[in-house]
C-alpha positions as CSV (number, residue, x, y, z in Angstrom):
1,X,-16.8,49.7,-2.8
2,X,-13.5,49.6,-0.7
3,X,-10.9,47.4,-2.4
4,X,-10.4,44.8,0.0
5,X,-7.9,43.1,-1.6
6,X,-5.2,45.3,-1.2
7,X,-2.7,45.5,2.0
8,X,-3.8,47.1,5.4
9,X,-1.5,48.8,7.4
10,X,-0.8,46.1,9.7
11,X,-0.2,43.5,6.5
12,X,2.0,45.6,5.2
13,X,4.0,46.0,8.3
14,X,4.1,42.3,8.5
15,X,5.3,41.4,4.6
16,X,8.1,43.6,5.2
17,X,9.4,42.5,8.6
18,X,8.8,39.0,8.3
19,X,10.4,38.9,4.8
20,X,13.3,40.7,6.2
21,X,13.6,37.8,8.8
22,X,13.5,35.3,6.7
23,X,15.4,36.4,4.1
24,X,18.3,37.6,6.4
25,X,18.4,34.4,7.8
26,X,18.6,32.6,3.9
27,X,21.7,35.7,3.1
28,X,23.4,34.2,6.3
29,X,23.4,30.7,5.5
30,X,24.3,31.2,1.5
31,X,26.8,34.1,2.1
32,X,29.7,31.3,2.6
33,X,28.8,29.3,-0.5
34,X,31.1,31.2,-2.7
35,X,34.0,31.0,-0.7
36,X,33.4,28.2,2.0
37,X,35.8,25.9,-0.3
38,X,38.8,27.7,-0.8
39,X,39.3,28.5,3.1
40,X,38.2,25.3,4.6
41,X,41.0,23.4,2.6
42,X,43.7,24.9,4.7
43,X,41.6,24.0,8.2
44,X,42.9,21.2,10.0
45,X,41.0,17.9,9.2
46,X,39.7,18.8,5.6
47,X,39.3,16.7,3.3
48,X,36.4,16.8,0.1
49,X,34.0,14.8,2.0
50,X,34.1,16.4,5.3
51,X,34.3,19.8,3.2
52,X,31.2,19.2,2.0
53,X,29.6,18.1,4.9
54,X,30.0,21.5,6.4
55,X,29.0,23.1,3.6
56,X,25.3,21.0,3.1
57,X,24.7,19.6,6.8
58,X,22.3,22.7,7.6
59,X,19.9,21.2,5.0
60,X,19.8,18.1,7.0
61,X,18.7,19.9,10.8
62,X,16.6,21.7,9.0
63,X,14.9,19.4,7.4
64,X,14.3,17.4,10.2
65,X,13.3,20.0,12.5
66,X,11.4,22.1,10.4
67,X,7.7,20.8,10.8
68,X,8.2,19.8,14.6
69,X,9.0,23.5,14.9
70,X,5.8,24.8,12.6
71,X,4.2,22.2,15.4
72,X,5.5,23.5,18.7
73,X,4.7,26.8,17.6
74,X,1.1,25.9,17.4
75,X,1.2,25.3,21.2
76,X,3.9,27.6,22.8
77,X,3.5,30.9,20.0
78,X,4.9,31.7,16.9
79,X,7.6,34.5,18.0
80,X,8.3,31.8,20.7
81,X,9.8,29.6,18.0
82,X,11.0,32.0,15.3
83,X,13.3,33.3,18.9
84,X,14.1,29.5,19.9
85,X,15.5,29.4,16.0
86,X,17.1,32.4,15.7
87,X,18.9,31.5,18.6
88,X,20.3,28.3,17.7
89,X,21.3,30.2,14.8
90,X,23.7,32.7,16.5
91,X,24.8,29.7,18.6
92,X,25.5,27.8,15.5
93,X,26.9,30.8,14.1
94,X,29.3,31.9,16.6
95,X,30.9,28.3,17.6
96,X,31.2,27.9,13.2
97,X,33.3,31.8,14.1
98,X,35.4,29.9,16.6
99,X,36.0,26.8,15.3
100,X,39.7,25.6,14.5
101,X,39.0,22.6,12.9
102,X,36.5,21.2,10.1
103,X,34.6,19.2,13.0
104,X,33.7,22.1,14.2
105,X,32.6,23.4,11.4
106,X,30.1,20.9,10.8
107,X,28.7,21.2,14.5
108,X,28.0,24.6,14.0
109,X,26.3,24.4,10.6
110,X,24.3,21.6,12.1
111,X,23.0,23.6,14.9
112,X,22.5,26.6,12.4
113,X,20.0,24.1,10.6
114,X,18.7,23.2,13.3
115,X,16.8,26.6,14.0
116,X,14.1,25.9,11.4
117,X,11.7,28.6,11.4
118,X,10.7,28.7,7.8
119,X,7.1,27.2,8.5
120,X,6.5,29.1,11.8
121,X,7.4,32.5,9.7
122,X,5.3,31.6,7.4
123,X,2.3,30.5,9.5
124,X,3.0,33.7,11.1
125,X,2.4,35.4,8.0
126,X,-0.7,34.0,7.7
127,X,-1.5,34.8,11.2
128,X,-1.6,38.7,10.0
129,X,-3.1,38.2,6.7
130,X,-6.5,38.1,5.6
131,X,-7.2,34.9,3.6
132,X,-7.4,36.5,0.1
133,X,-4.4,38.7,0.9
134,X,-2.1,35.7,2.0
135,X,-1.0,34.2,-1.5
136,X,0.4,37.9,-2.3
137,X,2.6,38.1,1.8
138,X,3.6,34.4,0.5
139,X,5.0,35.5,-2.9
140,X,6.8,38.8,-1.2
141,X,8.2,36.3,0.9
142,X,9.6,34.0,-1.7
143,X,11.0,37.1,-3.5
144,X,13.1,38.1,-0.2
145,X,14.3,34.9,-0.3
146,X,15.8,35.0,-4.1
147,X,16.9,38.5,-3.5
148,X,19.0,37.3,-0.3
149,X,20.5,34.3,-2.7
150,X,21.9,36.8,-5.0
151,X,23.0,39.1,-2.8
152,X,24.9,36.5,-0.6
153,X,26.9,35.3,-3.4
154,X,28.2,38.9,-4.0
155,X,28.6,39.9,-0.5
156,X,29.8,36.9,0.8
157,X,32.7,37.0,-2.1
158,X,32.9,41.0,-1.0
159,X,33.6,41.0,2.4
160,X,35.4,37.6,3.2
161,X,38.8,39.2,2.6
162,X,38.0,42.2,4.1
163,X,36.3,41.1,7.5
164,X,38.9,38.3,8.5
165,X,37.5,35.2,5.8
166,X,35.1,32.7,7.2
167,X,34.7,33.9,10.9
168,X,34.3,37.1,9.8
169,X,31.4,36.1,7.8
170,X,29.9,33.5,11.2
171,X,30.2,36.5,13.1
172,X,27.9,38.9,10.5
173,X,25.5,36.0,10.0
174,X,25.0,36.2,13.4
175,X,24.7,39.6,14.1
176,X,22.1,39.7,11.5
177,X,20.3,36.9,13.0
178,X,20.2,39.2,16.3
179,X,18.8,42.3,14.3
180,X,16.5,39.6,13.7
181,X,15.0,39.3,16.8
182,X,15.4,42.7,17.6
183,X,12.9,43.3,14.4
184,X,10.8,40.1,15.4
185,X,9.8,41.4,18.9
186,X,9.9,45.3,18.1
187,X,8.1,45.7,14.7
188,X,7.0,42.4,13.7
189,X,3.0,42.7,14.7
190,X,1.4,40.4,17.0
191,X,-1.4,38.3,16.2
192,X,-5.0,38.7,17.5
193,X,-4.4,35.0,17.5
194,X,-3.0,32.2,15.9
195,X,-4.8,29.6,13.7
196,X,-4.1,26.7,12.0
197,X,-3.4,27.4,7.9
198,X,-4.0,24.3,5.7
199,X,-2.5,26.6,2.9
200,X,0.7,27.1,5.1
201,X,1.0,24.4,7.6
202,X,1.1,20.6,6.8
203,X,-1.1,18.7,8.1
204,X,-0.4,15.1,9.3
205,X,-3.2,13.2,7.8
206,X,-2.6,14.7,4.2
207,X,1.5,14.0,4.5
208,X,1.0,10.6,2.7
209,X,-1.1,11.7,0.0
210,X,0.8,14.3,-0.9
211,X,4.3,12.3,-0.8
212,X,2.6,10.1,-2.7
213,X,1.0,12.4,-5.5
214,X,2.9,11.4,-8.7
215,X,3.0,15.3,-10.0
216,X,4.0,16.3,-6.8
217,X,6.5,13.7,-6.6
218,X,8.3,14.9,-10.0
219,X,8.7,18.3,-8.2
220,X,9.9,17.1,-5.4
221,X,12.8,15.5,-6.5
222,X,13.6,18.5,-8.8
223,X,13.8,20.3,-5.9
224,X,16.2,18.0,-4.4
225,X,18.3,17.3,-7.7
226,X,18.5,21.9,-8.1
227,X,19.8,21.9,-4.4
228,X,22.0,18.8,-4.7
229,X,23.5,20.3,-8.1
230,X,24.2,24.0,-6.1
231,X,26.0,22.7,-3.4
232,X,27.9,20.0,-5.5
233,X,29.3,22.8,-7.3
234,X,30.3,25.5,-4.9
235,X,32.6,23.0,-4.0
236,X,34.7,23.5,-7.2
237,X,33.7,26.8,-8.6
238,X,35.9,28.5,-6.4
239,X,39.1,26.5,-7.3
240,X,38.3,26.4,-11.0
241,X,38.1,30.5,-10.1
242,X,41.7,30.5,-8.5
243,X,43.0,28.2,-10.9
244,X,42.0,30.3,-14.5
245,X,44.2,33.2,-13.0
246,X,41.3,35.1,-10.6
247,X,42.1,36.9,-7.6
248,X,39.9,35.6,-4.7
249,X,39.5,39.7,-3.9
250,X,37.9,40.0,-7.5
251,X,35.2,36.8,-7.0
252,X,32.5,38.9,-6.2
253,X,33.1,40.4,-9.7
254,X,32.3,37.6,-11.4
255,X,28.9,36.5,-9.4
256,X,28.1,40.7,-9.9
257,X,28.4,40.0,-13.5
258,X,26.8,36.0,-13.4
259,X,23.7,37.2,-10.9
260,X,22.9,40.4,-13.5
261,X,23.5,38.6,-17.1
262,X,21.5,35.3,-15.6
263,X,18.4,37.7,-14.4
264,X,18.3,39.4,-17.6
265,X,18.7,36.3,-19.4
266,X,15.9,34.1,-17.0
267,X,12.9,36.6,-17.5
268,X,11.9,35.7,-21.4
269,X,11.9,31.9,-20.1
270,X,9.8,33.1,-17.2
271,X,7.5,34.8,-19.9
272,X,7.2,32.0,-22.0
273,X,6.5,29.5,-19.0
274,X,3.6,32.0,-17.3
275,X,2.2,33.7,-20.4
276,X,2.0,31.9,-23.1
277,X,2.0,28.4,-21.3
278,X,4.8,26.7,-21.9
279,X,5.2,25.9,-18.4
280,X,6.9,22.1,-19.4
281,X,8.9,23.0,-22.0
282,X,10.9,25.8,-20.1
283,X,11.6,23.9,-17.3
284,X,13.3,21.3,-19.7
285,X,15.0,23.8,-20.9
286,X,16.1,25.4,-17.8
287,X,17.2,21.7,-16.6
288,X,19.5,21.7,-20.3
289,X,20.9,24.5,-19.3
290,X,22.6,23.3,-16.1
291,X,23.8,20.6,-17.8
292,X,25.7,22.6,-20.8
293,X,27.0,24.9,-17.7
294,X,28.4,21.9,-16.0
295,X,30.0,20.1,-19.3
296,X,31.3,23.8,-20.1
297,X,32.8,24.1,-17.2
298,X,34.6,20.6,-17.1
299,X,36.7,21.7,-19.8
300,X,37.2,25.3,-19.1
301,X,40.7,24.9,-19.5
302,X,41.5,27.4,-17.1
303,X,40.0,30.2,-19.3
304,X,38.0,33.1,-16.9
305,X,36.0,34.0,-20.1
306,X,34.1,30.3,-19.5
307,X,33.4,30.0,-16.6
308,X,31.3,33.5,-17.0
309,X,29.5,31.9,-19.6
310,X,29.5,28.7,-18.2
311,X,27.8,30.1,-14.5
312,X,25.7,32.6,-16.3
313,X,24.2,30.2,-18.1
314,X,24.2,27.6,-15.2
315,X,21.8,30.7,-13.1
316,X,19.9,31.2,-15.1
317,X,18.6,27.8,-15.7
318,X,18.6,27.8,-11.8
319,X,16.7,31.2,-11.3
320,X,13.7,29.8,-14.0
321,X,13.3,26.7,-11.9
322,X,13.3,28.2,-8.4
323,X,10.8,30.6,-9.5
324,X,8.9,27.8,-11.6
325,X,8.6,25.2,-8.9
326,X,6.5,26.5,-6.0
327,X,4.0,28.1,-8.8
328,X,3.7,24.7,-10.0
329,X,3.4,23.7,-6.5
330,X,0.6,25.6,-6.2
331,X,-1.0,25.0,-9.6
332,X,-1.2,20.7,-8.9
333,X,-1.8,20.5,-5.2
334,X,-5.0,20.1,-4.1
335,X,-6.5,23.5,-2.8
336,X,-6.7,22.5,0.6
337,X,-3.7,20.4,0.6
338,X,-1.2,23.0,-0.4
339,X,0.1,23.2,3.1
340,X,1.2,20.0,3.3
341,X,2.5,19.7,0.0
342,X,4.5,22.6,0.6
343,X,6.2,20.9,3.7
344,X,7.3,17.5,1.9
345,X,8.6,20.1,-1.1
346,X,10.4,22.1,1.1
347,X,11.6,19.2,3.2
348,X,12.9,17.5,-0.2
349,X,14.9,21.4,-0.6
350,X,16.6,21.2,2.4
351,X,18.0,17.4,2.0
352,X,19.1,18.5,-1.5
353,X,21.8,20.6,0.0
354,X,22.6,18.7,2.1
355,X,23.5,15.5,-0.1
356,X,24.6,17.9,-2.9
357,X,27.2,18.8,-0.1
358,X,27.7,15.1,1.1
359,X,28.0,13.1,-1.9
360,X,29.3,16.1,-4.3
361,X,32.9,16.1,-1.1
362,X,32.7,12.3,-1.7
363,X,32.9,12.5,-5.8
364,X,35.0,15.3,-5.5
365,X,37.7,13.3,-3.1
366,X,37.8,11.0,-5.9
367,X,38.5,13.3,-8.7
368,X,37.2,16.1,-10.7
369,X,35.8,14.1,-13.6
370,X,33.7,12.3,-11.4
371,X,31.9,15.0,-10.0
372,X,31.3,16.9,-13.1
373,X,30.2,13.4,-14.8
374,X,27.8,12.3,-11.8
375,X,26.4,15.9,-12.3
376,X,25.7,15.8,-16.4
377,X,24.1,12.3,-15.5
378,X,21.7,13.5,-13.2
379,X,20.5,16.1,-15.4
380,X,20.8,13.9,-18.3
381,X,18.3,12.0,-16.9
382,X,16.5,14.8,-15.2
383,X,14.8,16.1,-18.4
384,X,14.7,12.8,-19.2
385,X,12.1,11.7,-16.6
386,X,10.4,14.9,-17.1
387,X,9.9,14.3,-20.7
388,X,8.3,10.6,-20.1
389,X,6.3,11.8,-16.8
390,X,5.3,15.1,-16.4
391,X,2.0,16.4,-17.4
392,X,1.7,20.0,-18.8
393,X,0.5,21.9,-16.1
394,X,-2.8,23.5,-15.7
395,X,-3.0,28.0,-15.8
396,X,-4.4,28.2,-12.6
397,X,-3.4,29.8,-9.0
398,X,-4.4,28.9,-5.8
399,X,-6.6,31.5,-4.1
400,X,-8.3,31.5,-0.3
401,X,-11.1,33.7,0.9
402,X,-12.6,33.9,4.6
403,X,-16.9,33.8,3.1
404,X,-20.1,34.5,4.2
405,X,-21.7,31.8,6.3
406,X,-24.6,31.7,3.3
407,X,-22.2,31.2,0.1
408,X,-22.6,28.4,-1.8
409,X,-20.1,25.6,-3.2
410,X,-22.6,25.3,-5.9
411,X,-22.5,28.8,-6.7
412,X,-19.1,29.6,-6.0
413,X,-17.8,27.3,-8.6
414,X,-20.3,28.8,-11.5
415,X,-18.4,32.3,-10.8
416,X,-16.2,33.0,-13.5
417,X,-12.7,32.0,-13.4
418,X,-13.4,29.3,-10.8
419,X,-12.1,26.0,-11.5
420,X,-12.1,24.3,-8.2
421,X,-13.6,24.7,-4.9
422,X,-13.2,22.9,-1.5
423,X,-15.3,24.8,1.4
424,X,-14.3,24.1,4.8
425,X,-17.4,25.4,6.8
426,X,-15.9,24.9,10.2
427,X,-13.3,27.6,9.5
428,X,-15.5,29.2,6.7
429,X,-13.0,29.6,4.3
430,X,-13.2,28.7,1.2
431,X,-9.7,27.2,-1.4
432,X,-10.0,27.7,-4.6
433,X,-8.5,27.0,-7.8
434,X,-8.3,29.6,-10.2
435,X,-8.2,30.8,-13.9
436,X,-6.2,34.3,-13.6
437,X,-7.3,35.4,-16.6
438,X,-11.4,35.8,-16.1
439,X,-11.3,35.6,-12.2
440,X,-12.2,38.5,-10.9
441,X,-11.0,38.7,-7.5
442,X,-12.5,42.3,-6.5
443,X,-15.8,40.9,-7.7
444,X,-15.8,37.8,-5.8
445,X,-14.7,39.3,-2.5
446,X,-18.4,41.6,-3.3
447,X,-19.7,38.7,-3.4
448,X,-18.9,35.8,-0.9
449,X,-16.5,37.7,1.7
């Protein structure tokens, strides 16, 4: 028997060019973070607040835009869209390049933002996927996108000094963003034809539920508080940098370091959390350890030697929860809902930055106890409501498969492995729930696909 589970040509084609989109696109919006600070200080009209504005207002476009984007591409095409954003982002790129004033700045992060293709890549993904392959195009996705986070930090730290500072970086953003299309309409496949994915796209009707879900909702604004704590403190990392002696040529040293001891460091927790179940208690942990990196770094006293210790252990707490929340996503949303639950969490992302950015330039304006005070607080009483609310989480996956006209829910959910079952006839596709441990998924695609 042919293994259908694995990649055809055409999927594989499609997992590597549409990860390579997206993730080049996350690279160019992160690869300021790690400098943004230290050269918008001197541009005319800075202050903290507005400082931070620029730095978090893409999460705000984007936010907004991103599901009347996944929307319009339902109607007009998916490269139609992912073009329309890529676009903007040049545009938003190029006037951040030319901009002589903080004002500026802001405008052209906002219009960057405001190309929100996230959704439509991902719906596109599923376009080119066979059902059962499309949790494993999702995942390569999601690991272009942490790859492009670390990378950005170093780069972005790299080259700023070398390519002429912050337009220097506008302008490689945006030439990457044009590679982009060039890749989107050149190698990217196109669809036999494009479908509505409940396990990709939201759907209206389920929006409420899912904002509403009370597991769901606990994610959600982790999400938000892991964003809001990021941008919040790439607003000070850089000066507490300059200010224990570093050379802002030798920053990219330190995140090199940070990125490599915080990997090395997250993959036991992520161990712990997927194989031996202690899902809860390492995301508590991982929460802890943002906190001791932030009190560590309030009194750093100027010493290089903490703030290593102080950001290694701040990524790697952030590295365990990025990769922890969209599996627990996954594991509480309904089957069919996952979708939608995905657009609310991602929506709840995007706003993170962007009031990590907003109110982190307003604490900041005031003082550098108050930031670092708001941001223990929050994760004070982040594990806090965690530890009263949270349920430990089921060891199940969500899994999809395109079956036979003639398969029964009935016997479908008696296969081994299968702990729940929604069957949409209409489309003939069956969501499933998932123990990974006795599911067969060779066997199962024998026998209903």
């Amino acid at each position: 028997m042919v293994n259908q589970s694995s990649f055809t040509a055409v999927e594989k084609k499609a997992s590597m060019s549409l990860s390579l989109i997206y993730g080049t696109r996350m690279f160019g919006l992160f690869l300021i973070f790690p400098v943004f600070a230290i050269y918008a200080k001197d541009m005319a009209g800075a202050s903290p607040l507005l400082i931070g504005f620029a730095l978090g207002v893409y999460g705000l476009s984007q936010s907004i835009l991103q599901i009347p984007f996944g929307v319009l591409s339902d109607k007009l095409g998916r490269k139609v869209m992912i073009s329309v954003g890529l676009v903007l982002f040049i545009i938003g790129s190029i006037i951040c390049a030319l901009a002589d004033n903080i004002y500026w700045i802001i405008i052209g992060r906002a219009v960057q933002g405001s190309g929100a293709v996230a959704a439509v890549i991902m719906a596109l993904a599923a376009d080119l996927t066979a059902e059962h392959n499309r949790t494993k195009i999702m995942a390569f996705i999601g690991i272009s996108i942490g790859i492009s986070f670390v990378l950005s930090l170093i780069a972005g730290s790299f080259l700023a000094p070398i390519i002429g500072g912050l337009a220097g970086l506008f302008y490689l953003t945006a030439i990457l963003a044009l590679i982009g299309l060039i890749i989107l309409w050149w190698v990217v496949p196109n669809p036999k034809k494009s479908s509505f994915h409940r396990d990709a796209q939201p759907v209206a009707s389920q929006l409420w539920q899912m904002f509403n879900h009370p597991q769901l909702s606990l994610l959600n604004v982790s999400i938000f508080l892991l964003h809001m704590t990021l941008s919040s403190l790439f607003l000070i990392v850089p000066h507490l940098m300059m200010q224990a002696g570093l050379l802002q040529n030798d920053f990219w040293q330190v995140y090199a370091v940070v990125m490599v001891l915080a990997i090395i460091f997250m993959m036991p927790l992520i161990i712990i959390a997927e194989k031996y179940g202690k899902m809860k208690l390492v995301f508590m942990v991982s929460i802890a350890l943002l906190g001791m990196a932030v009190y560590i770094l309030q009194l750093s006293f100027a010493q290089i030697i903490i703030v290593y210790v102080a950001l290694s252990l701040y990524f790697t707490g952030f590295n365990a929860i990025e990769s922890i929340l969209p599996s627990l996503v996954s594991r509480i949303a309904p089957s069919d809902k996952k979708g939608s639950a995905m657009g609310i969490y991602t929506t709840f992302q995007f706003l993170g930055s962007f009031a990590g950015g907003g109110f982190g330039g307003f604490l900041l304006g005031l003082g550098d106890f108050y930031l670092f005070s708001f941001l223990m607080l929050i994760t004070t009483l982040w594990v806090l409501l965690l530890g009263f609310y949270m349920q430990h989480p089921k060891m199940i996956s969500s899994a999809l498969f395109k079956i036979k006209s003639k398969a029964r829910k009935g016997d479908i959910l008696k296969f081994t492995g299968v702990v729940e079952a929604t069957i949409n006839r209409s489309e003939k596709i069956a969501y499933l729930k998932v123990d990974n441990k006795t599911f067969k998924r060779q066997d199962f695609i024998d026998k209903f696909v």
